[in-house]
Every structure is written in structure tokens, then in C-alpha cells.
N, C-alpha and C positions, 0 to 999 in steps of 0.2 A: 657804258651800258646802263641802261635807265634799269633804275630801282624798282621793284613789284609796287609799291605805293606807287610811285609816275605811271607805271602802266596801268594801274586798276583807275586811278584819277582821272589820266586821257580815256579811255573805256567808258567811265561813267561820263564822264564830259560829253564825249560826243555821245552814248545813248539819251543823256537826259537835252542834247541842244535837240536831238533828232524827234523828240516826243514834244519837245515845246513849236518847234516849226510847222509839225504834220507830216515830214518829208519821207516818213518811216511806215511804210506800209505794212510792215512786220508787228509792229504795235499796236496793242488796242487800249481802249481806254473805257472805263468803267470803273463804278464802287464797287471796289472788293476789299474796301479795308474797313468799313462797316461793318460786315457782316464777321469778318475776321475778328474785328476786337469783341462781337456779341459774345464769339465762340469762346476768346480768352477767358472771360468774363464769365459765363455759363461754368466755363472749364477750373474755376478756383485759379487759372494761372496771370490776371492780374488785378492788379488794387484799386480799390475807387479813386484812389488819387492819381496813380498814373491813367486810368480810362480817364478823367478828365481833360489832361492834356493832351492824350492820342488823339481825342474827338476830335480835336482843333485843327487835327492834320487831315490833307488829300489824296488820296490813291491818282496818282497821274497818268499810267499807262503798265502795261503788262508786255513782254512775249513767252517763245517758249520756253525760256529759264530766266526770266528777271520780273521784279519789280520795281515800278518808281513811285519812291512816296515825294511828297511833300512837306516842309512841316513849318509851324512860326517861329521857332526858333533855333540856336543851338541848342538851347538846353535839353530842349524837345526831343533834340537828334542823337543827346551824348543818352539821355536814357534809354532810348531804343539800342542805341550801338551795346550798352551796358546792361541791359537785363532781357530786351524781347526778341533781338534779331530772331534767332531759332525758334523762339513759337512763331511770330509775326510769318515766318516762310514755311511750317508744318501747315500754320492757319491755310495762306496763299494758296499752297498746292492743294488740298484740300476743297477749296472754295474755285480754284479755277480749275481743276481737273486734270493737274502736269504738274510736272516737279520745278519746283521755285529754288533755283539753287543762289540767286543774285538778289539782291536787296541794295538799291539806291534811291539814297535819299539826299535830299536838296532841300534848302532852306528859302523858302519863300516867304519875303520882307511883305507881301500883298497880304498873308493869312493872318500876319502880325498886326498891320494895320485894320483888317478884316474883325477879328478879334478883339483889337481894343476900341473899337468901336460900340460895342456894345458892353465895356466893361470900362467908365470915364474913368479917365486918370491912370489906368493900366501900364501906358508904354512908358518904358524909360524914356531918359531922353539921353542916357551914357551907355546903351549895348554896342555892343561890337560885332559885327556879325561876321562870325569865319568863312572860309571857303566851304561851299555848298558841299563838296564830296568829302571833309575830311570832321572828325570829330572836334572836339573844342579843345583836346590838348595836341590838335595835327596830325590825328593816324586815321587810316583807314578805319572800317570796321573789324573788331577784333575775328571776328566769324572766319572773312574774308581772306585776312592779314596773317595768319598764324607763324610767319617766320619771321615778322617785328619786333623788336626789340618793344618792350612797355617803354614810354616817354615820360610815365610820370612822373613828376619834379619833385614828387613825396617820397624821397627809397623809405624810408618807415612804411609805407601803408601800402596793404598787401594786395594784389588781385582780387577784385570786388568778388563777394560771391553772390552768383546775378540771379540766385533761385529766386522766381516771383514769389510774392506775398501775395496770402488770402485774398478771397471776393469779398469784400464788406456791401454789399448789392444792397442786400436788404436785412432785418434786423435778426432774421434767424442764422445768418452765416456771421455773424459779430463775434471774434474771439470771445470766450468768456475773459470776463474783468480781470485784472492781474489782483493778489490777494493782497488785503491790506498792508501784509506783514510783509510787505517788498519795499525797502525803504530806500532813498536816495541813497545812490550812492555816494561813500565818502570821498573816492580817490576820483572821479570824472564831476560829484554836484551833480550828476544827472536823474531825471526821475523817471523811470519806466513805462508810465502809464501816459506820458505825454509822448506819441507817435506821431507821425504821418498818418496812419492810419485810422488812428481817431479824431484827427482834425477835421472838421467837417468846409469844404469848399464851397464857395457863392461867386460873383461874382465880386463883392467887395474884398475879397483876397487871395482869388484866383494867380494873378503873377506873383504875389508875393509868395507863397506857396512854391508857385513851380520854381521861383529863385532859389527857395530854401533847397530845394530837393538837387538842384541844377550844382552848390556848392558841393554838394555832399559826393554824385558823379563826377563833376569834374573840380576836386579842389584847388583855389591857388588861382585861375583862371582868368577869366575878365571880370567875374564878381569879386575882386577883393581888396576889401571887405566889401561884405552885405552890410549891407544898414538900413534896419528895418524901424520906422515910427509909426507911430498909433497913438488914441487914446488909451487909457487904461481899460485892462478887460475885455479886450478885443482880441487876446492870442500871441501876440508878439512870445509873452514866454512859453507858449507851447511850443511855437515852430523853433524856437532855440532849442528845447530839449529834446525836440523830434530829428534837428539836424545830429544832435552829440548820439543820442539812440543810434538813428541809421548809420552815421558813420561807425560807429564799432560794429554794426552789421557788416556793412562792406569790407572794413576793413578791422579785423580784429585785433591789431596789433596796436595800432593807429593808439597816439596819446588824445585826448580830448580832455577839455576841461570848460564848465559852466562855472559863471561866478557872477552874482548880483556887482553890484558897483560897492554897496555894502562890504561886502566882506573882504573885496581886491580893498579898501582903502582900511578896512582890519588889520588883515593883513600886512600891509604896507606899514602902518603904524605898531604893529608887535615884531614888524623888521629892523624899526628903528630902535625901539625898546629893548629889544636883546642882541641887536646886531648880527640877524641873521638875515643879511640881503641875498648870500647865495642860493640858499635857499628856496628863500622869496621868487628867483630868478630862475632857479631848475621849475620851479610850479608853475610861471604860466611864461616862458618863454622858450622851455624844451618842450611843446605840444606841437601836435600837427594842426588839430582846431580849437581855436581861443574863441568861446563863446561868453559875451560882455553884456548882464541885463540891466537896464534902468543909467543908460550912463550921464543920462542927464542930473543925477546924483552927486555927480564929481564935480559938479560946480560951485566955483569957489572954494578947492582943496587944492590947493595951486602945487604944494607935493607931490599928495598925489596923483595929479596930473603931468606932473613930469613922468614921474616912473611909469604910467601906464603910453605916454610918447614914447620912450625907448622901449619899451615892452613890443608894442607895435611897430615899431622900426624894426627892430629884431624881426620879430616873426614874420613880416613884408618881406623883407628882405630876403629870409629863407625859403620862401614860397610855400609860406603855412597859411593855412583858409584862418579868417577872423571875421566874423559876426559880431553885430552891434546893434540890440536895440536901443531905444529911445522915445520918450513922449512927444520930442519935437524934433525937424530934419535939424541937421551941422549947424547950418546957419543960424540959426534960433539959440543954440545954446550957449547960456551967458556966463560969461569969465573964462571961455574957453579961448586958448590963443587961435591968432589966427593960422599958424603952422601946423595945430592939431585939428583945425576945423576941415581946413583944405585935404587932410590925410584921409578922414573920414569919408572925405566923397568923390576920392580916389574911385573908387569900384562904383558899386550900386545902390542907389538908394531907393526905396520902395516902402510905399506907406499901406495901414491896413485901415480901411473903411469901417466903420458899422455894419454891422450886416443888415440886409434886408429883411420882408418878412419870410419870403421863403426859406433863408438862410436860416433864421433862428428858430423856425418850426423844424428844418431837418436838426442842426443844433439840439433840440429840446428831446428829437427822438433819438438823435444816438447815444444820449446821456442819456436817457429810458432803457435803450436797451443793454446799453455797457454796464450797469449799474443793477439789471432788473428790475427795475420800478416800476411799480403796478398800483392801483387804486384810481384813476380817473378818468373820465371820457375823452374821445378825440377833441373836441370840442375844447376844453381845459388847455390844450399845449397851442391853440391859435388862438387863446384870449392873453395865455401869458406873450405868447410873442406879440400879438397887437399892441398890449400895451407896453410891452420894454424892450427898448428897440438899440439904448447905444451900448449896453454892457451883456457879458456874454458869463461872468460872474453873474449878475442879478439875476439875470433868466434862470440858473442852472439853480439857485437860491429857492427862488419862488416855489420852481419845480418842486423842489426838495420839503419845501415846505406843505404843500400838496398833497406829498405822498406820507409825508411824517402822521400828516393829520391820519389817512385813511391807516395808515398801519395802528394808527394806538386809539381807532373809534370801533375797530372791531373787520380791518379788511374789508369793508365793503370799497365800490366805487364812488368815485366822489363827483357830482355831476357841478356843471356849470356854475348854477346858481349858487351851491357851497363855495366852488372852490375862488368865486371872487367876494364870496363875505371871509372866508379865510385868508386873500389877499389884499382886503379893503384898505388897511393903512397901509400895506405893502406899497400899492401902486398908486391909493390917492395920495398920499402924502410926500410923491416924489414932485412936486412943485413948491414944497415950501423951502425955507432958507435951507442952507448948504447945513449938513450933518458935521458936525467935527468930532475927532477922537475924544477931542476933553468934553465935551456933550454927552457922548455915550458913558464913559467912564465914569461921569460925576452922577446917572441915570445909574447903572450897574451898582456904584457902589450906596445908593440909596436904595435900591429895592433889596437888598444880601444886607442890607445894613451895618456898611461897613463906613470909612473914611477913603477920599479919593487915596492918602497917602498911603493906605494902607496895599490898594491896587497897585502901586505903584512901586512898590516896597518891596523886600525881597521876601518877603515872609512864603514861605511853605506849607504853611498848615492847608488843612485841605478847604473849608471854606472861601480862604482869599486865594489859593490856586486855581479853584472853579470859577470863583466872578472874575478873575483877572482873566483866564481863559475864552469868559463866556465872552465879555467887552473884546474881547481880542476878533472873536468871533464876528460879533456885531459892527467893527469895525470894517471889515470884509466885505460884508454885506450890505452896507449902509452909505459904505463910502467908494469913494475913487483909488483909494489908496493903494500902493503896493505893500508885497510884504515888510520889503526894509523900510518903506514911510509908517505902516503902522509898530514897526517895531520901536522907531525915532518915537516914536510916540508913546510909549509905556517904558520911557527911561534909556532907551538906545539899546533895546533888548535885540538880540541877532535872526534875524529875519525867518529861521529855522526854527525858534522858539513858538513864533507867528504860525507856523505853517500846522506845527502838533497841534496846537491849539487849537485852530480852526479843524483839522479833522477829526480830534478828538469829541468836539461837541457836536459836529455833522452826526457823527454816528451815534453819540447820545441821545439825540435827536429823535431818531427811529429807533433808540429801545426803551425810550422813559416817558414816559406821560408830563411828569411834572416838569420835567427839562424843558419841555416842547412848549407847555405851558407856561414858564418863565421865561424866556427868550419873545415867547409873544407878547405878554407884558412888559417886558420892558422895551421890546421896539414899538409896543404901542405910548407908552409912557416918551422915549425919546423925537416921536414922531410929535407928539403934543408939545415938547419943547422948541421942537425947532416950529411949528406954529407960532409959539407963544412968541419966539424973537428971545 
């Protein structure tokens, strides 16, 4: 006796071959999933990141209790199956006039190439693409399905809970900001305030996006690992703390763990130091998701690049999602064996672009309005994106510098023509020789008048706390650097150290006149060294 999944599969099969031939007179065919996702959308019930990927799909045909969608991917598909089914069919019957009690959807390879046609360099070239009626871990729609057994290969991780998230449309439905005093957590390294929902999407990282999302619906999958490369400054570490976020959304039991490549080879090294490898072993090889930043770090630690190979075999094995960024794909990374580079690009690899200009003007406003940042014309947030176009740090920088100015000259607005004599070494000075930590440092510790060694040094007093802070800061800002490269750089300080630091004087910034005042001098002073050579 055939199974409810075989019957609901042949059902959908021949409805959706009957609407691809014409042969179904019962069918009609029209956008109704347009107007459908406006309504979602209007309705607060879903997110600007998921309406980005809906867009991408087709409403294919209707009768009197079905839909057929279309869509470019799986991944496309496991999210609908996972959060919209029941609005997407309240929306349908609604918008057609009859009740929608069917919802099929098919994956069309055409929307995929459609699609990355206008986003170069988009498509993989390792997707898989599952059977059109069935989700990406093989079940029907849960909506549909209700006497299926869950398939998924996580028993840890619980029954997503599929309540959509906010409209972030436009800047007045924007969560308020999460409050400073919400700090990483210790037991997942994850940070709060890096979402899905405040990633802002372009077209330079469009698929990488919906991969990050597509692990998090269906972990363990055809993406694993994700491995995601970039330059610096471009996001990569958002979208890892956005996957570990969501995932204890969906699933809250679920173990996660974020870890710089920094601290996994600490780690590793204070396992060997006091011989606590089991440990070491319960922390990142009992998790459901292993999320790994900057692993192109681990090069030439030929240690720890063993343990982080078994690490990874392990959780492969188990069918635990693992994320991997990187500055450069597998291939490129040197001293990595060839058996760990291969493992790497096992699943999916997908790189993030620069964004464009459109991208970094929305960029510039959701950081305006997540943050409330107020003092300067529209005009101001298309000069900074014109002119800094590969780092998503620098921009959010300038910004910030902008607004610092107008909060501590008395709140007025800051027009144009201020706010690029306020940015004048900012931006012209981005053409001369490469900025380095020991530059800033040896600059820092001459205007505070102090000794590089003394920056460098463990002292506490509060003078050399601030200028070490401040150089930590300007490092950030100045450079390419990550946190653990500028930590290597102030004596192998832990990446964490980096992090306070830098928001420490952020927020200095906009309350002290003289702070703001020092930090411009001396990026004005640093800016004149790297002229000088």
C-alpha cells in the first residue's frame, strides 16, 4: 500500500506535469504571489530577507483548492515548507477568492539560471537539486504531512518554531537596537546583534545569504559545510553569527558554537598544556552547528590542523552543520593538506562580493536607523558610499564619524560640504601606502606620549589602557585587519580584548568632544605617515 508521501508526490506530479503542458483546463494561471508576499509584508508576517528570496519565485498556476509555485532553489523551498506554508495559502485564498487548501511547489533549475544572471558569479557550481515535490531533507510539506514521522538527522534539534519575523520594509518598523549591555555570549561566542535581519542584501551577496539561511532550515544537508570567502569587511562574520542566532531560534535546544580560528588553536594549545583534550572534544565536537571564522589563520599550525581534521570528521560524520569562513576559497590556503582542503569543499562554497553602490547606501541607512543616528543630509550617506565602496567596516566608520561630529557641535545637521572636510583624510588618504598596526601604534603612542613598549605592555594604568584602546580602535578602522590579526598585533592579545576596545571608544566618541578630537588627530597624523613612506 503506497505511503501518504507517494500519494501526495504522484498528486503533485501529475498536477504540476498537467500545468507545465496546458493540458488542464481546470487551471489557471496568473501572479498571485506578488500581491500575496505585498500582503505578508504589509502584514509584519515576513522579513526582508526572506521577501528577497520569495521574489525570485513564480506563481505557476491555481484551481479550486491548489496552488503551484515555482522557485530557484531548494533552499527556497525548505523555507516556505518551514516558516510560510499557512500564511502563503491564507494570503492565496484571500487574493483568489476560494480557499487554498494545497500548496505545490517545484523547483525550477530555469529561475536559478534566470537569477544568477543578473547576480555574476552567483551559481554554484556543487547544488544538488532534490526532487521537485519533496523538501531538502525528503518530506513532503509539513502543513500537508502531519502523520510523518520528522526525518531529521539532528534528534537534538527541536521542531523549528516557524513564527515569521518582523517587516524590516522600511526604517520605522526596524527593531529597536539590542542594548549595549547584551554581551556575547560565553557558552555559543555568539553575538546578538548580528542577524539575518540586519544583514542588509545586494546583489553581491544575495546567494551567500540565502545559503546561510538554507543551513540553518535544513541542517546537515547538501550544504555541508558552507564555506563562505571574502575580503575583509564584507560580512562573512555577520552571516556566521546570524546562522548560530537563528539556529537557537529554530531550534532551542540545539548546541552551537562560533569560534575565530584564534581561539580554537588557544584552545587547543591550553589542551595540551594541562591535558584536557576531553574537554577540548566535548566543546566543539558535541554541537549540532560548528561555526569556524578566519580559518585561513590556521595556516602553518600543522597541530592544530590536525585536531580541527578530526574535529570535522566527527561532526560530518554525525550529520552536524559546519560553517567555514575564509579570506580565500580551499584551494588558495597554504600549508593546508590536501585531505583537509578536499573536505572543505565537500558541501558549498560561495564567495561575498563588495557591494555595490546601492547596497552600501541601504547599508549606511540600516546602520542609521538601528543605531538612531541623526545629524546629516541624505546627500551625506551617497558621498560616503561613492567614495568607499570594498569595506562595509569603513563605511559604517565614516558614518559614525559624521554623526560624532554633529552630536558634540551642538546637534545640528551636517550638510555636504562639512561632512567631506570632516572625511577629507578619511577618504583621500585611502590611496597612499598600506596602513600597518606598528604605524598606528608608534603614531598613538607619540601623540599620548608614551613608548611603543609601553602600548604593548601589560600596564593598566589608565592612560596607556586608553591609547592602547584607542590604536586598537584605529586599527579597525584603518586597516583590513581582523579582530584576532589585530590582536597578533598588540602582543597576541585575544580577539575579545579587540572587540571592547573598539566599542568602548565607538561610544566614547559620541560622548566626549576631546576623544573625538584625538582620534582625528591622530588618524590625521597616521595618514601623513603613510604619505611620507
Amino acid at each position: 500500500m503506497p505511503s501518504f508521501r507517494q500519494i501526495f508526490s504522484r498528486r503533485s506530479e501529475r498536477c504540476v506535469n498537467l500545468v507545465a503542458s496546458g493540458t488542464s483546463t481546470s487551471y489557471e494561471a496568473g501572479d498571485f504571489l506578488s500581491p500575496a508576499l505585498d500582503e505578508l509584508r504589509e502584514s509584519g508576517k515576513i522579513s526582508d530577507f526572506d521577501l528577497v528570496l520569495l521574489r525570485q519565485s513564480k506563481a505557476l498556476a491555481h484551481n479550486e483548492d491548489a496552488a503551484v509555485l515555482a522557485v530557484p532553489g531548494t533552499m527556497v523551498k525548505g523555507i516556505i515548507d518551514a516558516k510560510y506554508t499557512p500564511d502563503l495559502k491564507a494570503a492565496f485564498s484571500k487574493i483568489l477568492g476560494k480557499t487554498i487548501n494545497n500548496l505545490v511547489i517545484t523547483v525550477d533549475e530555469g529561475l536559478v539560471k534566470q537569477n544568477s544572471a543578473t547576480t555574476p558569479g552567483a551559481t554554484p557550481k556543487n547544488i544538488g537539486i532534490t526532487s521537485p515535490l519533496t523538501s531538502p531533507n525528503g518530506m513532503a510539506p509539513r502543513e500537508n504531512n502531519p502523520n510523518l514521522e520528522n526525518p531529521n538527522p539532528n534528534p537534538s534539534l527541536t521542531t523549528p518554531n516557524t513564527t515569521p519575523t518582523g517587516n524590516l520594509a522600511n526604517p520605522a518598523t526596524i527593531p529597536a537596537p539590542i542594548p549595549a549591555s547584551m554581551q556575547i555570549d560565553r557558552n555559543t561566542g555568539l553575538n546578538p546583534m548580528y542577524t539575518f535581519e540586519s544583514f542588509v542584501i545586494g546583489s553581491s551577496n544575495s546567494f551567500t545569504a540565502a545559503a546561510a539561511e538554507s543551513v540553518v532550515v535544513s541542517p546537515a544537508q547538501a550544504y555541508n559545510p558552507l564555506f563562505i570567502y571574502g575580503g575583509s569587511g564584507l560580512g562573512k562574520t555577520h552571516l556566521l553569527h546570524a546562522i548560530g542566532n537563528y539556529a537557537l531560534e529554530l531550534y532551542p535546544q540545539a548546541k552551537v558554537r562560533y569560534v575565530s580560528s584564534e581561539e580554537f588553536t588557544n584552545d587547543f594549545i591550553n589542551a595540551i598544556a594541562t591535558q584536557t583534550f576531553p574537554e577540548l572534544q566535548a566543546k566543539y565536537r558535541e554541537v549540532d552547528f560548528l561555526l569556524i571564522d578566519d580559518i585561513q589563520f590556521l595556516q602553518g599550525k600543522e597541530q592544530t590542523l590536525e585536531e580541527f581534521f578530526h574535529t570535522f570528521n566527527t561532526l560530518h560524520t554525525a550529520r552536524k552543520q559546519v560553517v567555514i569562513t575564509s579570506d580565500v576559497p580551499p584551494k588558495e590556503l597554504k600549508s593546508f593538506e590536501e585531505r583537509i582542503k578536499s573536505r572543505l569543499e565537500w558541501g558549498l562554497l560561495t564567495d561575498i562580493q563588495p557591494p555595490n553602490l546601492e547596497t552600501r547606501i541601504a547599508i549606511l541607512r540600516r546602520k542609521s536607523a538601528q543605531e538612531n543616528l541623526q545629524g546629516y543630509d541624505d546627500a551625506v550617506l551617497e558621498y560616503i558610499a561613492s567614495n568607499i565602496s570594498s569595506n562595509i567596516r569603513e563605511l559604517e566608520g565614516a558614518l559614525l564619524r559624521v554623526t560624532a561630529y554633529a552630536a558634540l557641535s551642538g546637534g545640528g545637521s551636517v550638510s555636504l560640504d562639512t561632512a567631506k572636510e570632516i572625511l577629507r583624510d578619511f577618504i583621500t588618504g585611502r590611496n597612499t601606502r598600506d596602513i600597518t598596526p606598528q604605524m598606528i601604534i608608534e603614531q598613538t603612542a607619540q601623540y599620548f606620549g608614551l613608548e611603543v613598549d609601553e602600548i604593548m605592555s601589560t600596564d593598566r594604568s589608565r592612560t596607556v589602557v586608553n591609547s592602547r584602546q584607542v590604536a586598537m580602535y584605529l586599527c579597525r578602522e584603518l586597516t583590513e585587519l581582523s579582530l584576532p590579526k589585530v590582536g597578533e598585533a598588540f602582543g597576541g592579545r585575544d580577539h575579545t580584548t579587540v572587540m571592547h576596545a573598539v566599542k568602548k571608544i565607538e561610544k566614547t566618541i559620541n560622548e566626549d568632544s576631546q576623544t573625538y578630537q584625538s582620534i582625528t588627530e591622530i588618524t590625521n597624523q597616521i595618514r601623513r605617515a603613510a604619505v611620507r613612506g
